[in-house]
N, CA, C and O atoms as a GROMACS GRO file, in nm:
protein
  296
    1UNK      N    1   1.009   0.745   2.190
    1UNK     CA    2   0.986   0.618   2.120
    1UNK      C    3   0.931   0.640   1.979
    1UNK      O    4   0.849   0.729   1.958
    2UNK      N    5   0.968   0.576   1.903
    2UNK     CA    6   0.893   0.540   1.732
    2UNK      C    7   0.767   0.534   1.750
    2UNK      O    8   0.713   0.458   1.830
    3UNK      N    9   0.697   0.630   1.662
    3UNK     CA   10   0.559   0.598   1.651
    3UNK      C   11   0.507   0.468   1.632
    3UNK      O   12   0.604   0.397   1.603
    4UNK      N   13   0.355   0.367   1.634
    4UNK     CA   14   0.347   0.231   1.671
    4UNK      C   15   0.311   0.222   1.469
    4UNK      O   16   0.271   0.309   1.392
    5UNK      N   17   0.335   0.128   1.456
    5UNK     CA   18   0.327   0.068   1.338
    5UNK      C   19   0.198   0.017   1.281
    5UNK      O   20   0.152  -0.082   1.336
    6UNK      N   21   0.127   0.073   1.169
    6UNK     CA   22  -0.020   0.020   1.133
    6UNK      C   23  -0.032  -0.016   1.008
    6UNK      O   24   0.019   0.052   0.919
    7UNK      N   25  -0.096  -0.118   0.985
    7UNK     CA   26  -0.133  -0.186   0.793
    7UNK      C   27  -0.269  -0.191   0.787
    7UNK      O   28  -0.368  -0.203   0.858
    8UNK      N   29  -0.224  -0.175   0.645
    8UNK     CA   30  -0.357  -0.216   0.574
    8UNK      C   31  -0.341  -0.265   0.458
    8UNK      O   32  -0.233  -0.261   0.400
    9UNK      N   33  -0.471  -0.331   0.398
    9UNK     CA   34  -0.478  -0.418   0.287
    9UNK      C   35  -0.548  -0.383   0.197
    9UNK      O   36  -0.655  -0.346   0.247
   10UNK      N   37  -0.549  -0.375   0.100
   10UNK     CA   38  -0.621  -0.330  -0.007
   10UNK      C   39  -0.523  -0.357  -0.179
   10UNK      O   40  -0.420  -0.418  -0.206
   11UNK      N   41  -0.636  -0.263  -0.273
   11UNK     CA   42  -0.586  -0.267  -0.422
   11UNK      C   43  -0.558  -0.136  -0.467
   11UNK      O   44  -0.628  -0.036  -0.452
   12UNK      N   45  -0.461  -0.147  -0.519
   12UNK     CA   46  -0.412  -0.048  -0.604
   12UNK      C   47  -0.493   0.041  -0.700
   12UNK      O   48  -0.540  -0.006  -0.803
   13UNK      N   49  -0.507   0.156  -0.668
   13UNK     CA   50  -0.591   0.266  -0.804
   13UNK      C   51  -0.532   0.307  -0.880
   13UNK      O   52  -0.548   0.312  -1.002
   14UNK      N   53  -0.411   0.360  -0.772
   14UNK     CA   54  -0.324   0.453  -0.877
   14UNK      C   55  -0.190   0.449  -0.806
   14UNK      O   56  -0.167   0.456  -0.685
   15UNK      N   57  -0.092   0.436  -0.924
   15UNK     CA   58   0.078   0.440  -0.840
   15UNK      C   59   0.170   0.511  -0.894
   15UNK      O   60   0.211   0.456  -0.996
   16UNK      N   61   0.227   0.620  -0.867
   16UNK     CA   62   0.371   0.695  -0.934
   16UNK      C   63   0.464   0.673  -0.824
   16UNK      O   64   0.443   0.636  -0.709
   17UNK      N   65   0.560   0.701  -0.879
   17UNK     CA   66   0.676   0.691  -0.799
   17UNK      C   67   0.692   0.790  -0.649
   17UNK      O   68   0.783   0.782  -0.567
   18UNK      N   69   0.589   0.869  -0.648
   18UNK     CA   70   0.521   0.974  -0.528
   18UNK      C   71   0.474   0.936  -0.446
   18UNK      O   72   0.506   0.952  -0.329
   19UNK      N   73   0.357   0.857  -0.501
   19UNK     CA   74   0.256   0.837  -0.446
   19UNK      C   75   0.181   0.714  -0.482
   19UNK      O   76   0.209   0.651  -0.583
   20UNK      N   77   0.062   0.670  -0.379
   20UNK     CA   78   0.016   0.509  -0.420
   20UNK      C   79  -0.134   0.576  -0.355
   20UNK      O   80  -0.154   0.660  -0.268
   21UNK      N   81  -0.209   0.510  -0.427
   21UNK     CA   82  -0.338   0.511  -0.378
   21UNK      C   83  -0.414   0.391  -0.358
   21UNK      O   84  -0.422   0.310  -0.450
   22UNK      N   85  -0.467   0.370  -0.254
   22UNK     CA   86  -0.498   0.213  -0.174
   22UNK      C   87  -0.689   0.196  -0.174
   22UNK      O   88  -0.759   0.284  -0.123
   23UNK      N   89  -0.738   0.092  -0.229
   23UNK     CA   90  -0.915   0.115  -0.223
   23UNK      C   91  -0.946   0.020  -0.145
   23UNK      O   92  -0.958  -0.080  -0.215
   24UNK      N   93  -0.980  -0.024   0.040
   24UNK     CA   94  -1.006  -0.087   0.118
   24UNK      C   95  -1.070  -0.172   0.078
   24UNK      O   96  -1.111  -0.160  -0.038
   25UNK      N   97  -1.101  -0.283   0.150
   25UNK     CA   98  -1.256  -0.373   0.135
   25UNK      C   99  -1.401  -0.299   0.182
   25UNK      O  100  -1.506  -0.362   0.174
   26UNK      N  101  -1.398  -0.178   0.225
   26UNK     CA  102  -1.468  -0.128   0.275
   26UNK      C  103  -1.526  -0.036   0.146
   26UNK      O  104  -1.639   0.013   0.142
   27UNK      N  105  -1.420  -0.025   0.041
   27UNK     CA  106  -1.485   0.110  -0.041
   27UNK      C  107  -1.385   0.226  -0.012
   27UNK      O  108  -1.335   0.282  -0.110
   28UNK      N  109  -1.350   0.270   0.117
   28UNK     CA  110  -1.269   0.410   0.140
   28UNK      C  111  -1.136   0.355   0.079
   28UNK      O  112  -1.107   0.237   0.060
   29UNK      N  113  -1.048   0.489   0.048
   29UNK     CA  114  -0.954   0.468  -0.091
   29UNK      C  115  -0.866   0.581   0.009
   29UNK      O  116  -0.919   0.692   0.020
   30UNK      N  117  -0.751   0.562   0.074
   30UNK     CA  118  -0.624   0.625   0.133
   30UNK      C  119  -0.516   0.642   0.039
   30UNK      O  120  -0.479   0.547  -0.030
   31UNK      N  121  -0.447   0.792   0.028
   31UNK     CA  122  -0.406   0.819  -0.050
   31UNK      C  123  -0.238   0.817   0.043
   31UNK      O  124  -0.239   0.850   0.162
   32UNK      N  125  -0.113   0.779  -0.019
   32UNK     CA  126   0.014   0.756   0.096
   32UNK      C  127   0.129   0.808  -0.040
   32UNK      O  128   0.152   0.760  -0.150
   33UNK      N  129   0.170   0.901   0.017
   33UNK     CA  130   0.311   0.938   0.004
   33UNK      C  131   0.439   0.889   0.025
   33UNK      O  132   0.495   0.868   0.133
   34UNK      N  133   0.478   0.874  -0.085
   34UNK     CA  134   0.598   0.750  -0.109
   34UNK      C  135   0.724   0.855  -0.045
   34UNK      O  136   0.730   0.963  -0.102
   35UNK      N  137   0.799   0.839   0.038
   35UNK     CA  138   0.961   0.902   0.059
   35UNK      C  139   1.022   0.789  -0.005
   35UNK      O  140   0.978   0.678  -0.033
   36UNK      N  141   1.150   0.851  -0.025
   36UNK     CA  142   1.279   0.768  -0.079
   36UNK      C  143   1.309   0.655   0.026
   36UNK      O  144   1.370   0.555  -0.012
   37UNK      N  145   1.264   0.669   0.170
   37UNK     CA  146   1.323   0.530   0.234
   37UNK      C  147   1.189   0.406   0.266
   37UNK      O  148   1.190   0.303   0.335
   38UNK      N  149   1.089   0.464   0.189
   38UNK     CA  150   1.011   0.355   0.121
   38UNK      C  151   1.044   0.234   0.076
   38UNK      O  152   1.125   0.219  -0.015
   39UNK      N  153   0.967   0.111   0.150
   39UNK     CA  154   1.048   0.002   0.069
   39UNK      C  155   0.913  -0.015  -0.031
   39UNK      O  156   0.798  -0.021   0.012
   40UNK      N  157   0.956  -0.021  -0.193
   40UNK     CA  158   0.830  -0.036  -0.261
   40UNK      C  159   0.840  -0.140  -0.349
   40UNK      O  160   0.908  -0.109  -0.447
   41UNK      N  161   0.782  -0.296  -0.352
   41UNK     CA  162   0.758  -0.347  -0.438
   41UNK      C  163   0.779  -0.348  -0.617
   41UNK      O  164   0.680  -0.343  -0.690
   42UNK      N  165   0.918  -0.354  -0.671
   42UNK     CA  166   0.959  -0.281  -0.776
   42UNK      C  167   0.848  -0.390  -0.917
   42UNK      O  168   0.860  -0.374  -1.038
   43UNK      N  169   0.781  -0.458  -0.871
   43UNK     CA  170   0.670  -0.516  -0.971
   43UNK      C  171   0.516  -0.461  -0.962
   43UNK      O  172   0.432  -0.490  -1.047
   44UNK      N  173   0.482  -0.365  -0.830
   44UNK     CA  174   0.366  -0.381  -0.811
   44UNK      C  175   0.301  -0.277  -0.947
   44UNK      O  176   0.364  -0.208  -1.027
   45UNK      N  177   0.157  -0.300  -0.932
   45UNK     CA  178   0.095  -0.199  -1.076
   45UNK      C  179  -0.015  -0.191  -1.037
   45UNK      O  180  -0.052  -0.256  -0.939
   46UNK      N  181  -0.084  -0.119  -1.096
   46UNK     CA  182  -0.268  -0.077  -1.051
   46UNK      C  183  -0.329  -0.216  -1.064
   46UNK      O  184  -0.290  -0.284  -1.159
   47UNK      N  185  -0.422  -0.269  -0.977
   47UNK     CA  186  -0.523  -0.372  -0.952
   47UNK      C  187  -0.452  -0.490  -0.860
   47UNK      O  188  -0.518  -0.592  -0.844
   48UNK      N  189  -0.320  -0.483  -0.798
   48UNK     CA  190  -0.238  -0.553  -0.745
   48UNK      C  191  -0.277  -0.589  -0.587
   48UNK      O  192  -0.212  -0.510  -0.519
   49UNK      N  193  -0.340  -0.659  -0.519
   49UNK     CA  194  -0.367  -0.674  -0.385
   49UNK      C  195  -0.222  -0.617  -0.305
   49UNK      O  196  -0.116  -0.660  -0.353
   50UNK      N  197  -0.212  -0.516  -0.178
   50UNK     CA  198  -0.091  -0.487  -0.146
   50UNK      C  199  -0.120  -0.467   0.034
   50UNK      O  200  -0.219  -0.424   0.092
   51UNK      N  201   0.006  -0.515   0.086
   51UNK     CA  202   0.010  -0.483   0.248
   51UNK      C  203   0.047  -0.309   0.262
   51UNK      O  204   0.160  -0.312   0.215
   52UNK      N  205   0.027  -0.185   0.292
   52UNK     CA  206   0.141  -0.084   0.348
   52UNK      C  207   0.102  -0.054   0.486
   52UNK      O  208  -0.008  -0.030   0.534
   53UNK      N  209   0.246  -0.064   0.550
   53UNK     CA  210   0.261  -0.072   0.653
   53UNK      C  211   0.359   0.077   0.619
   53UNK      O  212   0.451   0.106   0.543
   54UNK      N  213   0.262   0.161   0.748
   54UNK     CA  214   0.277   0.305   0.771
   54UNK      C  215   0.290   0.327   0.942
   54UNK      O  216   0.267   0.248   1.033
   55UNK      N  217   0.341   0.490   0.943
   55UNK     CA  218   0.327   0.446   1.144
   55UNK      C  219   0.202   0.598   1.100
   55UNK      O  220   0.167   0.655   0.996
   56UNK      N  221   0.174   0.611   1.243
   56UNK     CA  222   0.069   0.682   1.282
   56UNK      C  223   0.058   0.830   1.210
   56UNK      O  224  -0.034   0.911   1.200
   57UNK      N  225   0.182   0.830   1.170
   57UNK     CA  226   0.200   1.015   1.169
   57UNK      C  227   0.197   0.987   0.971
   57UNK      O  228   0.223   1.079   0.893
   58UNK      N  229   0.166   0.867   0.934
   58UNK     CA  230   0.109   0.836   0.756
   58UNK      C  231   0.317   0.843   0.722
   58UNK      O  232   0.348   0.861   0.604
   59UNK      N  233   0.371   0.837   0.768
   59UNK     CA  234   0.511   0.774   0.716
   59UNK      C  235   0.515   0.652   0.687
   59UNK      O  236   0.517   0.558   0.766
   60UNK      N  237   0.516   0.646   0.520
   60UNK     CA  238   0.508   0.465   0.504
   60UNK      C  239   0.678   0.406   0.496
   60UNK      O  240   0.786   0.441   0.448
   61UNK      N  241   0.621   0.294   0.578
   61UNK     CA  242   0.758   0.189   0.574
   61UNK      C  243   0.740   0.138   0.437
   61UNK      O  244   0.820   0.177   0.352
   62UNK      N  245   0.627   0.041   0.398
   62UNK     CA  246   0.694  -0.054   0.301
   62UNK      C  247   0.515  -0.081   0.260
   62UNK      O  248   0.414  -0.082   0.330
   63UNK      N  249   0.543  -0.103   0.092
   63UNK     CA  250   0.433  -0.146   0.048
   63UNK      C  251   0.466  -0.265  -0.032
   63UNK      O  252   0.535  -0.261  -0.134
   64UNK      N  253   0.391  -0.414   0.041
   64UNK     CA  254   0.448  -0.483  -0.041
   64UNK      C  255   0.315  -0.580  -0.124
   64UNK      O  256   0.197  -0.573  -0.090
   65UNK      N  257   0.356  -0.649  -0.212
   65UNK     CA  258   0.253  -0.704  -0.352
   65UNK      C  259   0.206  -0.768  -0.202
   65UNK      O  260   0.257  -0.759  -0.090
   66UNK      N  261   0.044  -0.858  -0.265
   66UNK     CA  262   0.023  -0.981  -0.166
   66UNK      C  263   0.007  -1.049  -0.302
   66UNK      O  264  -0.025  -1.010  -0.414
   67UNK      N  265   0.056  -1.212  -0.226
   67UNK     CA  266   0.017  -1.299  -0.363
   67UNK      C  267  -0.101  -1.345  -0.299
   67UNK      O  268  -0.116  -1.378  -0.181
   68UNK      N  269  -0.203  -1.341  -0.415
   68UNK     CA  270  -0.313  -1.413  -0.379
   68UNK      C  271  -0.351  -1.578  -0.471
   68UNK      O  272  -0.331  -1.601  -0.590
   69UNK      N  273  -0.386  -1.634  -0.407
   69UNK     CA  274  -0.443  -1.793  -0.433
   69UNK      C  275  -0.496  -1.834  -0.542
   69UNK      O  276  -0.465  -1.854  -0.660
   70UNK      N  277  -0.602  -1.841  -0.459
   70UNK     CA  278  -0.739  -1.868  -0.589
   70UNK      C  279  -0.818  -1.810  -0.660
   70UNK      O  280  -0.892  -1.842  -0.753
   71UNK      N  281  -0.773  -1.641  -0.557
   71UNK     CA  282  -0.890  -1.494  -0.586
   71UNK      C  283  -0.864  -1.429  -0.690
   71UNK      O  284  -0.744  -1.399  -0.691
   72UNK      N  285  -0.930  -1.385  -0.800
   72UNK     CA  286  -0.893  -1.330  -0.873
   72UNK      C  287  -0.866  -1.200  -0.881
   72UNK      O  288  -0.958  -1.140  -0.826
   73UNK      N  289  -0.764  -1.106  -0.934
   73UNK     CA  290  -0.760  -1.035  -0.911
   73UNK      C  291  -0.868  -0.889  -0.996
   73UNK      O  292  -0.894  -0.909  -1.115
   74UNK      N  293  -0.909  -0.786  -0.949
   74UNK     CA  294  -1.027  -0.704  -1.065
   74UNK      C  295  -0.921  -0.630  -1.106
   74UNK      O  296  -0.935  -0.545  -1.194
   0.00000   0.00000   0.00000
């Protein structure tokens, strides 16, 4: 079976076409390796609220923008 599927939420530090770096609400900052069958948000940019949804073994599916409301973004 496919490994089980896990997200998280956070902001953008840093993004190349490699790689994305994610800073929790908590403070801890996960660093995720982009493959080519990445689905990646072709607008997102550093300070951008974002979902990535990865499976267990840190293979990311898809990182996508979140729109946010009323919150501003830092």
């Amino acid at each position: 079976p496919p490994p089980p599927v896990k997200q998280v939420h956070g902001e953008v530090l840093m993004f190349t076409s490699e790689l994305v770096v994610v800073q929790l609400a908590d403070g801890t900052s996960i660093l995720f390796r982009l493959e080519k069958d990445a689905s990646v948000d072709s607008s997102l940019k550093v300070a951008d609220r974002v979902e990535v949804r990865f499976t267990s073994d840190d293979h990311v599916i898809s990182v996508k923008k979140l729109i946010t409301g009323s919150e501003p973004l830092r």
